[in-house]
C-alpha positions as CSV (number, residue, x, y, z in Angstrom):
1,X,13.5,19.0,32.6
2,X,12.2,19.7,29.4
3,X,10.8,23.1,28.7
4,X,7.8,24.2,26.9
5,X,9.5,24.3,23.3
6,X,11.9,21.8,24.3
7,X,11.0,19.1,21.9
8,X,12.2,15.5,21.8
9,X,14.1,15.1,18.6
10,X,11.3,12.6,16.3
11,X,13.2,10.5,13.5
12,X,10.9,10.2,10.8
13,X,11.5,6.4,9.2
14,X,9.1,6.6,6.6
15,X,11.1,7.0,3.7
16,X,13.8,5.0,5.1
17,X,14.2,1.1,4.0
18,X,15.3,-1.5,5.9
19,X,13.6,-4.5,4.1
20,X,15.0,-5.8,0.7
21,X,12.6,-4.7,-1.3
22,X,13.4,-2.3,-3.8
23,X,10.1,-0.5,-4.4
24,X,10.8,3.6,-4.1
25,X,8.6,5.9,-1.7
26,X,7.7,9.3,-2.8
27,X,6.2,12.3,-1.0
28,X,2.4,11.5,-2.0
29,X,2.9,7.1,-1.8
30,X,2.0,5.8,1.8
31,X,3.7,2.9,3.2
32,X,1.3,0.1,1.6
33,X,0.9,-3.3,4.1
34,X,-1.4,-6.1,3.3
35,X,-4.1,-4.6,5.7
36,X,-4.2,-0.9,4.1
37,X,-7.0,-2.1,2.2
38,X,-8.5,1.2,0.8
39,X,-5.0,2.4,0.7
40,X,-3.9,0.0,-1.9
41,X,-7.3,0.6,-3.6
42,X,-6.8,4.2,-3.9
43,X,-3.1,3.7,-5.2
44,X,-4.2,0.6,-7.8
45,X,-7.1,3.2,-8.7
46,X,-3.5,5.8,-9.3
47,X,-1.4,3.4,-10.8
48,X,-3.9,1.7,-13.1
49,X,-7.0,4.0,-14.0
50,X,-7.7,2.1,-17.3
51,X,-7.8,-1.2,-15.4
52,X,-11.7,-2.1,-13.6
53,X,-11.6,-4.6,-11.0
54,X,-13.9,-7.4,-12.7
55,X,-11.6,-7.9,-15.1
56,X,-9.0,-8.8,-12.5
57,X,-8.1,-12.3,-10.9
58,X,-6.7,-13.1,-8.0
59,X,-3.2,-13.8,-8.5
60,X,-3.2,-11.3,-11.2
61,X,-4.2,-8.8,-8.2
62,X,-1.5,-10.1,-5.9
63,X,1.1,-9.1,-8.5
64,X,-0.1,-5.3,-9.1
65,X,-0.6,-4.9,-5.2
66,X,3.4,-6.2,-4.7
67,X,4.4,-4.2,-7.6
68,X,3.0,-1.0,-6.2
69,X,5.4,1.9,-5.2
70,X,5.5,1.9,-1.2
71,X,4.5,-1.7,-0.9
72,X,6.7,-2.7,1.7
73,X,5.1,-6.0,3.5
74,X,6.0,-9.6,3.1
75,X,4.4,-11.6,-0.3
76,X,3.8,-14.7,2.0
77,X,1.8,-13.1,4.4
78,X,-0.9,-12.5,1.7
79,X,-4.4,-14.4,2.0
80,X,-7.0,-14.6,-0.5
81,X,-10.1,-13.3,1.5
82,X,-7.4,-10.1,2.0
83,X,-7.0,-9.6,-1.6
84,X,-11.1,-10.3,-2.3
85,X,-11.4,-7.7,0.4
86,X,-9.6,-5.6,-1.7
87,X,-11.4,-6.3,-4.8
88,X,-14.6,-5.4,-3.0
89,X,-12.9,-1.7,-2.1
90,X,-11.5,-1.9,-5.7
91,X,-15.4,-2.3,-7.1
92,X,-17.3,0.1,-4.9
93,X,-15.0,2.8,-5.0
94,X,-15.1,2.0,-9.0
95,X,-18.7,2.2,-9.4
C-alpha cells in the first residue's frame, strides 16, 4: 500500500527520441506535432523573427515547420488547411 509520500516513480520521455529524426530538444523547445498550431507559431516567431508570414508560401512553410528544433511528427501527415492554419496564427500573432 502506498503511503502518503510514497510516490510512483514517473519517467519523463520528453527529451528522449525514439523516432529517426535528428532534430535536438532543449529545456525551453516543446515537443512540436503538426497540431501544436500556436506552438510552432511561437517557435517560427523564435527561430525566424526577421521573417513575416506574407511573405511565406506553403511549401516554403512546410520546410521551416520540419526544420524546427523539437519537431518530432511525421512529414506525410502534413495537410495544407494545417499549415494555412498556421499561417493565420503566424499573421495575428504578427500583427
Amino acid at each position: 500500500m502506498l503511503q502518503q509520500f510514497d510516490l510512483p516513480k514517473i519517467i519523463d520521455y520528453t527529451y528522449y527520441r525514439f523516432k529517426r529524426r535528428t532534430n535536438v530538444l532543449f529545456d525551453h523547445e516543446p515537443e512540436l506535432f503538426w497540431d501544436s498550431t500556436y506552438a510552432i507559431v511561437m517557435s517560427l516567431m523564435e527561430h525566424h523573427p526577421t521573417r513575416h508570414p506574407d511573405d511565406i508560401g506553403i511549401a516554403e512553410l512546410e520546410m521551416l515547420v520540419e526544420a524546427l528544433p523539437g519537431f518530432q511528427d511525421d512529414p506525410a501527415l502534413v495537410t495544407e488547411q494545417l499549415l494555412l492554419d498556421i499561417l493565420t496564427v503566424w499573421y495575428e500573432e504578427a500583427t
